[in-house]
Each structure stands twice: as structure tokens, then as C-alpha cells.
N, C-alpha and C positions, 0 to 999 in steps of 0.2 A: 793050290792057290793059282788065279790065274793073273799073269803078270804081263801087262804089254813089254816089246823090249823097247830099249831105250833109242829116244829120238834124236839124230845129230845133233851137232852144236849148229845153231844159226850163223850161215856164214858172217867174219868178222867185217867191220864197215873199215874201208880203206883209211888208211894213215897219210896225213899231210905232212909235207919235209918242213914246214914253218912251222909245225908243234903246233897249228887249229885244230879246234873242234874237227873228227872226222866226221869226211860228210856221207851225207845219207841220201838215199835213191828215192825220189820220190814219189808218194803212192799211189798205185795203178788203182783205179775204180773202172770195173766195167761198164760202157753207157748203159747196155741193157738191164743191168740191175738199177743203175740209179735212175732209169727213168721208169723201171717197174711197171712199164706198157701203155704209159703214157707219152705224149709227143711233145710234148714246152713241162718244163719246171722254175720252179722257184729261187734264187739262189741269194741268202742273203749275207751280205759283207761291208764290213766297216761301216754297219747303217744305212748301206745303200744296196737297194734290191733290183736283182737283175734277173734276166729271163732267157732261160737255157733250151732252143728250139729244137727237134730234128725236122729237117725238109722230107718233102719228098723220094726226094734222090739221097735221105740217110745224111745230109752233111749237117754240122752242126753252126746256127747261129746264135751269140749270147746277146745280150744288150740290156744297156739301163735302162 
């Protein structure tokens, strides 16, 4: 039988002293995959579309 061994436990998300919801780190996307070798994308939210640019010089500008 060939068995992978067994994978850690995901570390646990940190504990609040007020007994909230524990929070969570939130999630990295890398640009180059999400622009997938393109240069402006699409980006749509609460109904309203915005456009996600890289320049030149690699910086990013978003706008409605």
C-alpha cells in the first residue's frame, strides 16, 4: 500500500480575550497569477466595476 504520511494540523487562528470570533489573516493572491499576463483587469463589487491596472513601473492603479 502506498500511503502519503500524514500532513500537520493547520496552524490554529489566534484567540480574542473578548470571546470574538477569532480572526483570520487575510488572503494573499499573487498579482501575477491574477493578472495571468495581462496588464488592467476587471474587478466587480457591490455592483460596481472597477479596473485593476499595472503601470509601467509594475505599480498598481485601481479605479471605478
Amino acid at each position: 500500500m502506498n500511503r502519503e504520511p500524514p500532513r500537520p494540523a493547520p496552524p490554529s487562528a489566534p484567540t480574542r480575550s473578548d470571546g470574538a470570533a477569532p480572526v483570520r489573516a487575510p488572503k494573499c493572491v499573487d498579482s501575477a497569477q491574477l493578472f495571468a499576463g495581462a496588464t488592467e483587469l476587471l474587478i466587480e463589487h457591490r455592483g460596481a466595476r472597477y479596473r485593476l491596472k499595472q503601470t509601467s513601473l509594475g505599480k498598481l492603479i485601481l479605479t471605478k
